[in-house]
C-alpha positions, 0 to 999 in steps of 0.5 A, spaced: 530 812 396 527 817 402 522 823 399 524 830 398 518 831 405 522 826 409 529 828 407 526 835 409 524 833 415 530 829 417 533 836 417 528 839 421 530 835 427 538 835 426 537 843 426 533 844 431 533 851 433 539 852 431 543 850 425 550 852 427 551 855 420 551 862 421 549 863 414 543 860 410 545 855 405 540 851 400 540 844 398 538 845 390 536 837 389 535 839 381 529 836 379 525 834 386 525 841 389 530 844 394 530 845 402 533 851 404 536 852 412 537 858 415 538 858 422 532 853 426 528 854 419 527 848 414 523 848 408 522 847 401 522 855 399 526 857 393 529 863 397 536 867 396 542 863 401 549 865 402 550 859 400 547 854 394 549 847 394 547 843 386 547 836 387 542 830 385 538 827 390 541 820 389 548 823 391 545 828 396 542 821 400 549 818 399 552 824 402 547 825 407 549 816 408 557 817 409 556 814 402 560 818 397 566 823 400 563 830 399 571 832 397 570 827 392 563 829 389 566 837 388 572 834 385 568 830 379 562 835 379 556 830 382 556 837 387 556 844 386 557 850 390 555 857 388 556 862 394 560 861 401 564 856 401 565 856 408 558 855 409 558 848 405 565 847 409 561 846 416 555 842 413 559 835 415 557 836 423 549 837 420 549 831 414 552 826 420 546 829 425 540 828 419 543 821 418 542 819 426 
């Protein structure tokens, strides 16, 4: 089980300078705290985002490990996206690159 810090910077270097999303989007992991995108910034601050994604940081590893279908994870309620959906349409390209 990585920690919200390593998983903070396994997102550092897969944005790089640029996330590609146009938007910024944050990562609620419930109890361990959020990480928060918005262009090349990663972070752990509880800021406003066009889109929030609500999930545990047991099924977000999943997620990020190809583990667990994203479609199957919103379908049964273990994912929530509040905002932009668009957003959350195009974080696959950026879950593949923060799992190397």
């Amino acid at each position: 089980m990585a920690t919200l810090e390593e998983i903070t910077e396994q997102f550092k270097l897969a944005v790089g300078a640029d996330s590609g999303l146009g938007k910024s989007i944050k990562f609620d992991l419930k109890g361990p705290g959020v990480i928060y995108i918005n262009g090349g910034t990663v972070s752990n601050e509880d800021l406003p985002a066009d889109c929030t994604v609500t999930v545990s940081k047991d099924d977000f590893e999943k997620l990020a490990k190809g583990q667990l279908d994203p479609t199957m994870a919103f379908m049964t309620g273990k994912l929530k996206v509040n905002g932009d959906m668009s957003v959350a349409m195009k974080l696959q390209p950026l879950l593949a690159k923060a799992r190397g």
